[in-house]
N, C-alpha and C positions, 0 to 999 in steps of 0.2 A: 280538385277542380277538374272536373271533362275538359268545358268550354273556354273559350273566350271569345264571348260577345260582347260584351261592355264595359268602360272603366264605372259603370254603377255595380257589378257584382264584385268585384275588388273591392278589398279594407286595405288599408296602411300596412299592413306587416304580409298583405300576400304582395303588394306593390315591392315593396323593399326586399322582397322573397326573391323576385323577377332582376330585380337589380343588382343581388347579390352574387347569382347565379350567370348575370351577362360577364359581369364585372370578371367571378373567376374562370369562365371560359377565355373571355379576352386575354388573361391574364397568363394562359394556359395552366394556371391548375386546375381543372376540369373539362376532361378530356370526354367529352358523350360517345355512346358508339351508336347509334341509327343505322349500320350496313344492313339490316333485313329487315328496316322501316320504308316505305313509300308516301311520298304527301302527295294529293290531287289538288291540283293549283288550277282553280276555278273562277275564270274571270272571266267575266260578262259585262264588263267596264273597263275600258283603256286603261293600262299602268307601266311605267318602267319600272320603281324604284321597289317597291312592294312587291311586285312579281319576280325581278330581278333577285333580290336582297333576298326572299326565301329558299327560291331557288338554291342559290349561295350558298343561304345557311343550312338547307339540308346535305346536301354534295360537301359540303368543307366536315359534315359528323356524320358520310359513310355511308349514306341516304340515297336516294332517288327518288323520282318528280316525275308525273303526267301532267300534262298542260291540256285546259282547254281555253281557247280564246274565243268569246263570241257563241254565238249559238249557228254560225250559218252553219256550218259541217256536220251537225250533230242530228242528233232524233228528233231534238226538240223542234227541228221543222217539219219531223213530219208528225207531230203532235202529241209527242210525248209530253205528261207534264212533269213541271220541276222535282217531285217530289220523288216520282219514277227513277228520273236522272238521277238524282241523288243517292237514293237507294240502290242502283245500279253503280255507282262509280264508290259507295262504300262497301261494294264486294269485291274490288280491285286495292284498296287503297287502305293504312291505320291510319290518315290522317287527314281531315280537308280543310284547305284555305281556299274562302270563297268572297269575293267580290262581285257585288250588283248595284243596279241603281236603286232598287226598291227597297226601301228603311224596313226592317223586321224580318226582310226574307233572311239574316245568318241563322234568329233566333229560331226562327222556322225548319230551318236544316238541323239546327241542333236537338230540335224535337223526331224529326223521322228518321235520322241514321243512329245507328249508336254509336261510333268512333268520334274521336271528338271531332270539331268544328272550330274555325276561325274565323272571325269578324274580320277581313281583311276592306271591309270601308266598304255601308249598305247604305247608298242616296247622301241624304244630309244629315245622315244620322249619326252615327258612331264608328271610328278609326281606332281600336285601342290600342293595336301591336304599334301604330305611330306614337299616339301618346304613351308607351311605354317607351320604345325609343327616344322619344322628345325628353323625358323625366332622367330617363340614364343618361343623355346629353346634358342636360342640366345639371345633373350631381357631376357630372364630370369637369365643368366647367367652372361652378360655385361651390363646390367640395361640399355641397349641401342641398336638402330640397325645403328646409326650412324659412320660412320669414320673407322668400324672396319677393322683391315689386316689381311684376310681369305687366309689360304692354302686349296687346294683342290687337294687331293690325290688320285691316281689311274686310272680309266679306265672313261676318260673324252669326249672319245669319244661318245661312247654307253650309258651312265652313265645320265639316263633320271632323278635322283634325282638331279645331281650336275647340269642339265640343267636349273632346273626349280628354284632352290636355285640362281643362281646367275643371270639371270633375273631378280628373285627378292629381290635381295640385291642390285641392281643396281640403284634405285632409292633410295639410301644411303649411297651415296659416299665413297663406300670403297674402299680397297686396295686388288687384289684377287695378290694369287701366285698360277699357275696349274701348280701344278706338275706331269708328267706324264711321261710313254714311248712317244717318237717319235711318235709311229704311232698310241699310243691313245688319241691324243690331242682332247683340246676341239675343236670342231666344227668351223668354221669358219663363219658363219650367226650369230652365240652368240657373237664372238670375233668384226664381226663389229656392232651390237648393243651395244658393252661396247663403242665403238671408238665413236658413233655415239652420245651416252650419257657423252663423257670425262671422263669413268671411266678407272682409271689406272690401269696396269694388267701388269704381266709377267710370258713367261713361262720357265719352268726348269725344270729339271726332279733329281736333289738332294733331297731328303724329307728333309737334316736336314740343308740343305746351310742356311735358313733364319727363321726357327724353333725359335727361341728364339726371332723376332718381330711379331708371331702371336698370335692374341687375338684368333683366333679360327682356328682348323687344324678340316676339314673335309674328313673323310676318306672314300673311298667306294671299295670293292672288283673289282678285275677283274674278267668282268662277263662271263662265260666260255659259257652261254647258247647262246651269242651274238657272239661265235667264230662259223664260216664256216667251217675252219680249224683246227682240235686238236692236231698239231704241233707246230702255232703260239701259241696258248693259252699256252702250256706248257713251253714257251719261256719265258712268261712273268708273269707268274699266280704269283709268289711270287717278281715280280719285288720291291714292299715295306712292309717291314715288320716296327709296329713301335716300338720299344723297349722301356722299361723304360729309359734305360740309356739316351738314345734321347731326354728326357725332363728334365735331371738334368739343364739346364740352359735358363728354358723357366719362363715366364711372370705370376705372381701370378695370374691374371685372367683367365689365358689360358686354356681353355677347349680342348679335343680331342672330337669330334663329330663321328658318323657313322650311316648310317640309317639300317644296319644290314641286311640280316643277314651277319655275319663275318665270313670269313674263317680261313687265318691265317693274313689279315694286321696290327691288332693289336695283342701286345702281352698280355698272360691273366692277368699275373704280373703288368701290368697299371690298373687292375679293380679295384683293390683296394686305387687306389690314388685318390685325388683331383682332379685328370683333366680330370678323366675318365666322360665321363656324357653320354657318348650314350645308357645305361637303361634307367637312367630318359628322358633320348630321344625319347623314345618310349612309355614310360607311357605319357609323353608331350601329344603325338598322340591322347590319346583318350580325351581331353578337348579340341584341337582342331578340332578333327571331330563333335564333340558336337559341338562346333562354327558352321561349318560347313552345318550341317545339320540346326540348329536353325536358321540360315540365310536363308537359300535357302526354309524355311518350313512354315517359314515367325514367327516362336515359339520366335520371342526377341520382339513380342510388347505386 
């Protein structure tokens, strides 16, 4: 595998491949050496944890990182195009993680450089290094990525992390509930890949109707940058808040997930409990971009 642009070029056993490899870095049996690797950390859309967390994970296996943020500073204002860029900064760099607004521009980069490429979240498209992080969380949590019944809360429309998350939980027979507004549903191309694979699904828009048979409740903000209109958004922005009281009669394994950052859908009052885990959710993040990277860098032989 060059790339990683989607949890649709991933099967079950490169998934668990990823997982295996976070797992024994974490663990410290596998030590990667990257000191005479470089990644080019390309972002053209606000991040902390994603830009953070690779960072991270390169410097923690020996590595170094060029950062671009934005286009103001660059050629690209004075009309260079992306492709240019790109093929300019894979003569400095083995390796790039890129982040944009536009859906297709990673697969786009994966076609004009030859080093690999990372889908670090293009529009409302696809998130996979989160939904690998999210799946490692998960097995970490449920000692399993088998069987589980996943709620999925909020703005499932736009919502490029719960996109890439349940493609790839679908090769794991679970049980999804999306809960959403009406008109932030999930997508209809995912809903008939679940139908297409027999996985069972319903949608609702109650967060707490079925709260107490999830193994795992995924929560994501409505994401205001994705509204046209700053009327609709404001219709809907606090559509779920989730309260402690919410979880007085939920499942001793039940974790609350969110890939962050949070506004107000959770309350702050669950951080302190047992079910909260979306910190270690995000520390997850950086042993799995170490996966990551040590695969695509070819650093796990």
């Amino acid at each position: 595998m060059k790339d990683l642009i989607s949890m649709r070029d991933l099967d079950r056993d490169q998934i668990l491949h990823f997982m295996d490899i976070a797992a024994q870095i974490e663990q410290g049996d596998l030590i990667p050496d990257m000191k005479h690797k470089l990644a080019a950390l390309l972002f053209f859309e606000p991040s902390t944890r994603t830009h953070f967390s690779f960072a991270t994970a390169m410097k923690k296996l020996g590595g170094q990182t060029i950062t671009m943020r934005g286009t103001a500073s660059t050629s690209v204002q004075k009309g260079e195009t992306f492709a240019d860029t790109l093929k300019t900064v894979a003569q400095y760099a083995d390796i790039i993680v890129m982040r944009t607004a536009v859906e297709g521009s990673a697969r786009y980069a994966s076609e004009v450089v030859d080093i690999p490429v990372v889908n670090a979240g293009d529009g409302a498209n696809q998130h996979p290094t989160q939904a690998l992080l999210d799946l490692y969380s998960i097995m970490k949590t449920q000692g399993t990525l088998e069987n589980l019944t996943i709620g999925v809360v909020g703005d499932l429309k736009f919502g490029r992390t719960v996109h890439s998350l349940v493609q790839a939980m679908s090769d794991f027979t679970p049980r999804f509930y999306f809960i959403s507004p009406s008109h932030l549903r999930m997508p209809s191309y995912i809903l008939e890949d679940l139908k297409a694979k027999k996985v069972w699904y319903k949608e609702i828009s109650d967060a707490e109707e079925h709260i107490n048979d999830l193994d795992i409740m995924y929560v994501t903000r409505i994401q205001k940058e994705r509204f046209t209109d700053p009327e609709e958004y404001e219709k809907v922005k606090n559509a779920y808040i989730i309260t402690r009281d919410m979880l007085s009669g939920v499942k001793d394994n039940f974790r609350l997930m969110h890939p962050l950052p949070r506004v107000n859908e959770i309350s702050t009052d669950i951080d302190s409990t047992e079910y909260a885990y979306y910190f270690q959710q995000a520390k997850n993040g950086v042993y799995m971009r170490q996966a990551i990277l040590t695969l695509l860098l070819g650093g796990e032989k």
